[in-house]
BABA-328274 format. One record per atom (N, C-alpha, C, O, CB): x, y, z. Coordinates in steps of 0.02 Angstrom, whole numbers, plus 50000, padded with zeros to 5 digits. Glycine has a CB too. Layout:
XYZ/...
***
This chain:
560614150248830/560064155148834/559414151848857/558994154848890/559964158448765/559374144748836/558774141948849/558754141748941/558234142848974/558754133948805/559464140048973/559314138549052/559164145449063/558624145849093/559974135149106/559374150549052/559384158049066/558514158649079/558234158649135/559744163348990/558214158949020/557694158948983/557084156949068/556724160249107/557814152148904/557334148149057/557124141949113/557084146549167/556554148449191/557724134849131/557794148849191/557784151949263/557334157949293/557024159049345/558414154249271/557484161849217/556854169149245/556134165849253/555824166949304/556704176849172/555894162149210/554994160749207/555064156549279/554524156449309/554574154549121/555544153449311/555404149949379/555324155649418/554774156149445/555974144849410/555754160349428/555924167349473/555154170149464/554824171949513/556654173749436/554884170349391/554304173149391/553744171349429/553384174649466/554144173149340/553734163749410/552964163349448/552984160449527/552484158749558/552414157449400/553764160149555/553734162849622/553574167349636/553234167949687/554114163049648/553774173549590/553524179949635/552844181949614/552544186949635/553994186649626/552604177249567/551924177649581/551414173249626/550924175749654/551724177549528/551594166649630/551724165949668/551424167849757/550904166649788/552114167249642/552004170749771/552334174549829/551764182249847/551684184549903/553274177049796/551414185149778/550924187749775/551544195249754/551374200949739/550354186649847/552124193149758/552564199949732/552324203849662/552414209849651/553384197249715/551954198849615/551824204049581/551244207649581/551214213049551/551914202749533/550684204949617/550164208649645/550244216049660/550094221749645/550004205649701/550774209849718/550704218749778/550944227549709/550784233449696/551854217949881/551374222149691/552044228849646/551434231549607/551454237649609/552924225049573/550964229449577/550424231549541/550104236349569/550104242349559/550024227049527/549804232649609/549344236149641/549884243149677/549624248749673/548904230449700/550254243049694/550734249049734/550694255549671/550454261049657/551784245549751/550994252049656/551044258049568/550374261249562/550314267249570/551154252849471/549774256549547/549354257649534/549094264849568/548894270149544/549114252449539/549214261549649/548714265749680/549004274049691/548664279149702/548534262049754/549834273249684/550014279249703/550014283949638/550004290049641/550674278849740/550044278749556/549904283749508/549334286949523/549384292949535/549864281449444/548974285449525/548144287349537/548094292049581/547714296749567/547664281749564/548484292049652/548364297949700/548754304349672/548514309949676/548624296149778/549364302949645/549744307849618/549504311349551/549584317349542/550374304949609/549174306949504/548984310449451/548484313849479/548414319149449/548824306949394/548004312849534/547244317349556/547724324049583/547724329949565/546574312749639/548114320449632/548314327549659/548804333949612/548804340049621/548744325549725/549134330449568/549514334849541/549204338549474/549444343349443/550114331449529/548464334149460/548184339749415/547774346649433/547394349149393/547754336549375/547914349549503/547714354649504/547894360749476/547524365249457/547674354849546/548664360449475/549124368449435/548934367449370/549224371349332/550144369249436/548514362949338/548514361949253/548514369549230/548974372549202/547734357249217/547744372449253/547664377849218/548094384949223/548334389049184/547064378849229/548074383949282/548734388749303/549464389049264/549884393549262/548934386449375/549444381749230/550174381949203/550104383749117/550454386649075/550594373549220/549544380649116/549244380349043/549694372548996/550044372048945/549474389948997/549454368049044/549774363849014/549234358349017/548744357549053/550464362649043/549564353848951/548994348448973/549044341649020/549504338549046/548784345848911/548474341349018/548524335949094/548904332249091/549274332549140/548014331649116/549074326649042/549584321149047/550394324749063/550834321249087/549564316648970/550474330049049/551244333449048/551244333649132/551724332749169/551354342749001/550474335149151/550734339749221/550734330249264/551064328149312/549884348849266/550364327649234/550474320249273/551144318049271/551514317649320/550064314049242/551324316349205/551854315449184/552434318549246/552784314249273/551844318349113/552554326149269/552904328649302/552754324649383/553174322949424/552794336149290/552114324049384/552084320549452/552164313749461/552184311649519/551504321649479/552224310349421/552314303849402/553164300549425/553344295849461/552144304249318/553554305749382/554094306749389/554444308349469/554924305649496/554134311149345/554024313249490/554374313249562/554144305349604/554474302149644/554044321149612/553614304349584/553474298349627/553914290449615/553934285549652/552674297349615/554334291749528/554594286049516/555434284749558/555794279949569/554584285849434/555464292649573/556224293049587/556134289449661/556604286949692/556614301849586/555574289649680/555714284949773/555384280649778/555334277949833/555534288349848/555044278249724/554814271949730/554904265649689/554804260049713/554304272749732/555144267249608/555474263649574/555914259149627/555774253849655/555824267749524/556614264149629/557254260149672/556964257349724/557124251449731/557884264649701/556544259849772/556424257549830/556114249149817/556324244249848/555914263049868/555414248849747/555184242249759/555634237549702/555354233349668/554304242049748/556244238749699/556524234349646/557334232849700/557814229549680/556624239549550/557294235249751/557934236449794/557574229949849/557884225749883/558094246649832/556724231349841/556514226349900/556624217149883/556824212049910/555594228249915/556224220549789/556364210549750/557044211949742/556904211149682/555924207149651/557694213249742/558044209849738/558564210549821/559034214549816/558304211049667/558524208749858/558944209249920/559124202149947/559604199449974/558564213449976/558694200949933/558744191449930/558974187149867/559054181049857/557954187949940/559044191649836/559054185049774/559794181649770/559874177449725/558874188549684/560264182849806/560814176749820/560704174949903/560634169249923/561744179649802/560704181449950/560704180750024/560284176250044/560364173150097/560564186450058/559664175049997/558984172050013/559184164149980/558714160449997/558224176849969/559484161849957/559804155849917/560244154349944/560394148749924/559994156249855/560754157049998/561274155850053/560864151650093/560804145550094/561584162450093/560484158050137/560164155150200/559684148450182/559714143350216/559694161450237/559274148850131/558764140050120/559284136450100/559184130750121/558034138750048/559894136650067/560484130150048/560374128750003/560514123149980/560564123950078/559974135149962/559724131649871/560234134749817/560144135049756/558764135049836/560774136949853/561384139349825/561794134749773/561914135149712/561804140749882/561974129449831/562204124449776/561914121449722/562204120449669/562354119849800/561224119949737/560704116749681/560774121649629/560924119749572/559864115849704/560654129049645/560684134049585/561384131549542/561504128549489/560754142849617/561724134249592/562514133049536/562614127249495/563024127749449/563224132149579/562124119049507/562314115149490/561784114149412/561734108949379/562374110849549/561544118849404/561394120249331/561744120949273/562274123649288/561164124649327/561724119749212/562184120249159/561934127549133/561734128649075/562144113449103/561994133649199/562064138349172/562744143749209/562964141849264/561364140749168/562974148549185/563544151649243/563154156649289/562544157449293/564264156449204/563634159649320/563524165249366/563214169049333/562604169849334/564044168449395/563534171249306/563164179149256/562454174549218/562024178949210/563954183749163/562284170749203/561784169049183/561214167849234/560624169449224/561934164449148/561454164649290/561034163449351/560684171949370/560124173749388/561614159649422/561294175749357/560914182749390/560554183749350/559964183549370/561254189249405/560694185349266/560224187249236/559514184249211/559054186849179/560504188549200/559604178049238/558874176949241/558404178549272/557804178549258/558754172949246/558854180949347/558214184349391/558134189149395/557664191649427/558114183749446/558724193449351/558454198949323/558094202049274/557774207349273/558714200749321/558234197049228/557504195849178/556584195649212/556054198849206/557644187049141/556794191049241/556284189849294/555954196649331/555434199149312/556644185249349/556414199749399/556294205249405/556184211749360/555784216349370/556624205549435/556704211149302/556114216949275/555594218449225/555374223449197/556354221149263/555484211049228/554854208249197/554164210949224/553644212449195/554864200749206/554374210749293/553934211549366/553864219649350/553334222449336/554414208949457/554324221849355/554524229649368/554244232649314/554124238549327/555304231549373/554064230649246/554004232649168/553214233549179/552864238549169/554274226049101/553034226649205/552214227449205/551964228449276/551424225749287/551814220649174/552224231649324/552164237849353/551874242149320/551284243149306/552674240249368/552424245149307/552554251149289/552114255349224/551914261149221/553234250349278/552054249849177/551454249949118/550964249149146/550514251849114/551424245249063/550834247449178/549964246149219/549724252249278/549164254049295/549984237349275/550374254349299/550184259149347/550164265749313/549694269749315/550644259249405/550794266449276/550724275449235/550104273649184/549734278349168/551624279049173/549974266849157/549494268349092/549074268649131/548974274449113/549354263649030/548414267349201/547964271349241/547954275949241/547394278349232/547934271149288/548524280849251/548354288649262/548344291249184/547964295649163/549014293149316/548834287849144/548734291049070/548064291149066/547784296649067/549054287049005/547714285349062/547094284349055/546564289349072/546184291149027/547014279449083/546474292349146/546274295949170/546634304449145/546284309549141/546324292949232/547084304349136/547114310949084/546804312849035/546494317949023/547554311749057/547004304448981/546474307748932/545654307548917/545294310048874/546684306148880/545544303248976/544854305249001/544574312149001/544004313448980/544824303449064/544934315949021/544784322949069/544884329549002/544554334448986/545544323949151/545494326548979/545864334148916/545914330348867/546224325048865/546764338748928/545444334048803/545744332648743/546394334748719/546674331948671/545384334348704/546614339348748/547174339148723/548004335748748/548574336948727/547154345048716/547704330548807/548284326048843/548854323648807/549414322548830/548014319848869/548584322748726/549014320348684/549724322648668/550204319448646/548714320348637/549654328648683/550364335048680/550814330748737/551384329548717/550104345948716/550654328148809/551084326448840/551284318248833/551394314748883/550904328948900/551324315748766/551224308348776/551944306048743/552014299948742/550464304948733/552534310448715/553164311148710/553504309348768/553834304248778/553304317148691/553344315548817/553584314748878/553364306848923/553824303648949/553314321248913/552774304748927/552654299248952/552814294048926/552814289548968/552194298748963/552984292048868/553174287048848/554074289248866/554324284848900/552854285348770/554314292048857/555044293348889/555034290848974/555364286449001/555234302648884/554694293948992/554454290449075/554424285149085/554714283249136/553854291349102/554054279749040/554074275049051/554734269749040/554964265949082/553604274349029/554874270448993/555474268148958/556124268549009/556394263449030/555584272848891/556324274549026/556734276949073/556584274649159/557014272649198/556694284449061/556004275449169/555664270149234/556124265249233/556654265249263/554844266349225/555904260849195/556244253949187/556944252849189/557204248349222/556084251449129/557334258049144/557984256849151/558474262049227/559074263049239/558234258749067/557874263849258/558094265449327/557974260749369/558434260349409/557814270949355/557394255249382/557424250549382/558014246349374/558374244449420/557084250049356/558044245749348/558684239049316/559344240949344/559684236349367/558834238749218/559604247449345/560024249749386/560124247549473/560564244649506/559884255849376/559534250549486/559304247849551/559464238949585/559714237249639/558504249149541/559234235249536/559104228149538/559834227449537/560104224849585/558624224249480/560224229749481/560884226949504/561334228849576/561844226249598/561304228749449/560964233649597/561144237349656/561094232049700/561574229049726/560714243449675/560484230849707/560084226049755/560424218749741/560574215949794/559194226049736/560534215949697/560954209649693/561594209849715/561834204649738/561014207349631/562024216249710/562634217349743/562754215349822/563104210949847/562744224349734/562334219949850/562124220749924/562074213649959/562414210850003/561394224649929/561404211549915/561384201849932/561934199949921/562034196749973/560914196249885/562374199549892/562734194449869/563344196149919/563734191849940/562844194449786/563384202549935/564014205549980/563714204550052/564104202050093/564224214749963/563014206050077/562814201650139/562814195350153/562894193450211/562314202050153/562754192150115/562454183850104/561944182750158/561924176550156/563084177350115/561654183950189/561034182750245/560574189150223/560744194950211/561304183150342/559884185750221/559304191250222/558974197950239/558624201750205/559054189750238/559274198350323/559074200950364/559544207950356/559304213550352/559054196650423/560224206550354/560854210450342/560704213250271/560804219050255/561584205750346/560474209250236/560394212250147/559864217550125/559824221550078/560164205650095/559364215550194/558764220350196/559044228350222/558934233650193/558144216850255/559394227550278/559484232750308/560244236750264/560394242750266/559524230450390/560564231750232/560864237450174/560524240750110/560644246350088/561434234350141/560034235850082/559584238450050/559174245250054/558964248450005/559284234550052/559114246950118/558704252850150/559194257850160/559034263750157/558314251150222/559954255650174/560334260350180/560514265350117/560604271350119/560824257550204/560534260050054/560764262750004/560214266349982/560314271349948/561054258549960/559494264150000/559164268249958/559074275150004/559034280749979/558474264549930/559044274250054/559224282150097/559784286350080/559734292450074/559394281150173/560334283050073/560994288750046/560694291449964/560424296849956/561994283350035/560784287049917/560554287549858/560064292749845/560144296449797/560344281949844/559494293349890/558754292049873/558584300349907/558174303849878/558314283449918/558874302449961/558604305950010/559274310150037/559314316050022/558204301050064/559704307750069/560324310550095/560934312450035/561404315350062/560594304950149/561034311449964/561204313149950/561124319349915/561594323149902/561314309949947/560444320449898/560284326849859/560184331949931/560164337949921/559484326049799/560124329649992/560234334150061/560834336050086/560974341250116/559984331250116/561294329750065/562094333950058/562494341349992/562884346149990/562584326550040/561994337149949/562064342049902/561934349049898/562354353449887/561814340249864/561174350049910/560904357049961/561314358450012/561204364350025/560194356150000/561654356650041/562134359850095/562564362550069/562724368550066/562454356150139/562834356450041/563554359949989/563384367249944/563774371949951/563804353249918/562944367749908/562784373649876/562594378749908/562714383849875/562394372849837/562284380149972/562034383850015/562894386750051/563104392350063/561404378950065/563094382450056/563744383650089/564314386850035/564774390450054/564004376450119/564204385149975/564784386549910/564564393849903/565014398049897/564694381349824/563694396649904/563884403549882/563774405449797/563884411149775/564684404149902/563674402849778/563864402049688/564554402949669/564814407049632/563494407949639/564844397049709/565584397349702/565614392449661/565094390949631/566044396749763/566144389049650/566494383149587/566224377649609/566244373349565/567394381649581/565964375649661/565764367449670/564924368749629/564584364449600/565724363849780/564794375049638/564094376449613/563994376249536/563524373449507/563874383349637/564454379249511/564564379149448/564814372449401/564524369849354/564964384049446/565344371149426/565684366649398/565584358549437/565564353949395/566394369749398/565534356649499/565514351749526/564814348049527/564604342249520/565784353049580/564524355149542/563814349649562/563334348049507/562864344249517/563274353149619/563474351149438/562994347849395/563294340449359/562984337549314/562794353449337/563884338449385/564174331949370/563984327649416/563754322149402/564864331849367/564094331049500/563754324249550/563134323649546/562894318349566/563834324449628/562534330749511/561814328449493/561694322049459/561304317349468/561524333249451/562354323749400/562074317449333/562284310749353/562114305549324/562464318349248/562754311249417/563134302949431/562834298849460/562964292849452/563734302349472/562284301149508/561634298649536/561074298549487/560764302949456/561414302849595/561044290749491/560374287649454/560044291149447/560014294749398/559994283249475/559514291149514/559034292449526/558884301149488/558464303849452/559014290849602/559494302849520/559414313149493/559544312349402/559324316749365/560414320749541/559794308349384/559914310449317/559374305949296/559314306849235/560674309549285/558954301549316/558154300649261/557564307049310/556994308049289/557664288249270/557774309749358/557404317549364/557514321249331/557004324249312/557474321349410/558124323549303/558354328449257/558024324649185/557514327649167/559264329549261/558144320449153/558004318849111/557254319349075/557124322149022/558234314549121/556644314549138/556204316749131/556034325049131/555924328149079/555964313449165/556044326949171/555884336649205/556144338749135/555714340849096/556524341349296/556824338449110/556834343449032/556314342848992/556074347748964/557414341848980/556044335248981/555274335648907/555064336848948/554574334048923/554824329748853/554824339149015/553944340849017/553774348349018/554164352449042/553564337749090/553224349948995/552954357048988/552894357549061/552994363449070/552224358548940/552754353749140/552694358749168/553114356049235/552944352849285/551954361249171/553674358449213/554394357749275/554204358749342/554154354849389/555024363749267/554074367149331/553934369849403/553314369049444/553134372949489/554004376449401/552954362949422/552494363349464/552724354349489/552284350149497/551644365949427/553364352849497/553374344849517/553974344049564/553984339649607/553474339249446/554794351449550/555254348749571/555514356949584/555404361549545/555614342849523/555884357349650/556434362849642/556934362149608/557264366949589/556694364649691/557114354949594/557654354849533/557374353649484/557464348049460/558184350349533/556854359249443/556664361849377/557324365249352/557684364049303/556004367049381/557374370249408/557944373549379/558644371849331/558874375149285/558134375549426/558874366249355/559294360249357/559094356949278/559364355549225/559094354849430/558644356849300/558624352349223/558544357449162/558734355849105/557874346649217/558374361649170/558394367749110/559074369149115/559164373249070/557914375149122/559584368049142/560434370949125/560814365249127/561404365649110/560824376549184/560584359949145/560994351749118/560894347949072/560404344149070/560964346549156/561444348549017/561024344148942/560754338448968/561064335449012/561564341148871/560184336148948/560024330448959/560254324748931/560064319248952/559554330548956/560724325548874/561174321648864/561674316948926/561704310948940/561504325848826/561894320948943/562424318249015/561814316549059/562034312149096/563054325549062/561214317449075/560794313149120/560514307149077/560264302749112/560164317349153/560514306149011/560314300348979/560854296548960/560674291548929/559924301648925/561424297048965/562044292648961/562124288949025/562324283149031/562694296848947/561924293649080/562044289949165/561534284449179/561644279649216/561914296049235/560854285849137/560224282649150/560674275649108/560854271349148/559364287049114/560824274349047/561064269649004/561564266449040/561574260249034/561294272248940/562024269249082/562734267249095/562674261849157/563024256849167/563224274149114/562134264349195/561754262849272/561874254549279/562274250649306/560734265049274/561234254249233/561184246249227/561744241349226/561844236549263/560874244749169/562084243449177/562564239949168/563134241549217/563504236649221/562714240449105/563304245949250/563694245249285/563314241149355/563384235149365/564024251749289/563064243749381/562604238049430/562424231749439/562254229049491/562134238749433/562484228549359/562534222349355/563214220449352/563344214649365/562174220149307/563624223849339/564324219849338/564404221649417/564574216349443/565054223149276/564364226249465/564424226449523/564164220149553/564484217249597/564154231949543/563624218049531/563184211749582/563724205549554/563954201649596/562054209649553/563894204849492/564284199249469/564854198249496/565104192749507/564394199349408/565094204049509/565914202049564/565764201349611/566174199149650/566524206749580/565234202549628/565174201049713/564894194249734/564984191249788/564644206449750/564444191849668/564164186749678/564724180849666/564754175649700/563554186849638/565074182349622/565854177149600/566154176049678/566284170049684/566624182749537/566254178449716/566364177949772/566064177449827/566254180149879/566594180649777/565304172349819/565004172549871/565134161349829/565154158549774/564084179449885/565194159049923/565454150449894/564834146449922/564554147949975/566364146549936/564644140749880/564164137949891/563954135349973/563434132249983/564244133349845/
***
């Protein structure tokens, strides 16, 4: 545990380093901030309080940018240790595979944690600046945050897979972008087809609120969107989350991680010094 331990705080203050955790800061930062200004306009209209209606906008913004900046730190983290030849030096630690990863995944979502607390607690901040009564939505945001993270971590094992199944940078980048386009964008656009095309037939009913919850990304949307007081002013799949227990989207959010990291571990077992 101690090399484990060793390995993430090195990973860390490379990527600080590297200015990676800057930037990730500052990114969060700036887009909580544009999203909480812009999305507190329906407040009164909805009759909700400000942090709920942030909270809802918060949420749409985590589903494409979480994966996206945790898909970017990890795309390299074996491919990038191929190409410099610091592969072997890694391995020749008295720690294993699965420990080597999880240190830099410790590492990364170390990065990703204080993100993510630094960027939603700005706009919290600025909520309850504005409404005394912000406090009603602070259930929901602390669920946000929490769940952030472990969409995150999902992601990262994603992103270590990819590296480890490219082994070169350049190739790891451009699967990285792929997955988060199918995942991220093209699959909830296949999905809309499919339902547009079914009719309120059986894939509508029965199929598609299972491929909602099997995707990450849609089942911490569903998850968040059920606590917040104001659904319909953040997502067309409000609807969606008012008729899918959020149970089955908080089992997928839990299951994520861990399957993603055992994905990166077989792949990485088979990448040779």
């Amino acid at each position: 545990m101690t090399g484990i331990l060793g390995l993430a705080s090195s990973e860390f203050r490379i990527a600080l380093r590297n200015r990676w955790v800057a930037i990730i800061i500052a990114t969060m930062v700036l887009f909580s901030l544009v999203l909480s200004a812009v999305g507190s306009a329906p407040t009164g209209a909805l009759g909700s309080d400000r942090l709920s209606v942030t909270v809802a906008s918060l949420t749409g913004l985590a589903v494409y940018l979480v994966p996206l900046v945790t898909l970017l730190m990890s795309f390299d983290a074996v491919a990038g240790e191929v190409e410099r030849g610091t592969l072997p030096l890694l391995l020749t630690y008295p720690v294993s595979r699965a420990g080597v990863l999880l240190g830099k995944f410790l590492a990364h979502l170390s990065i990703l944690t204080l993100a993510i607390v630094t960027g939603y607690g700005v706009a919290a901040v600025g909520a309850f600046a504005v409404d005394d009564g912000a406090m009603t939505g602070l259930p929901a945001f602390v669920r946000l945050c929490w769940s952030s993270v472990l969409l995150g971590a999902a992601f990262l094992g994603i992103g270590y897979a990819v590296s480890a199944y490219a082994r070169r940078p350049g190739a790891a980048a451009g699967l990285a972008i792929g997955v988060w386009l199918v995942l991220i964008v093209l699959f909830d656009l296949g999905l809309l087809v499919a339902v547009v095309a079914d009719d309120g037939g059986d894939f509508t009913t029965s199929v598609f609120p299972w491929l909602l919850v099997v995707n990450p990304a849609d089942a911490f949307r569903l998850f968040n969107l059920a606590a917040s007081d104001a659904t319909s002013a953040a997502s067309g799949i409000a609807g969606a989350a008012n008729t899918i227990p959020s149970g089955r989207a908080l089992v997928s959010i839990a299951l994520w991680p861990v399957a993603g990291f055992a994905l990166a571990l077989a792949a990485f077992r088979k990448v040779t010094p």
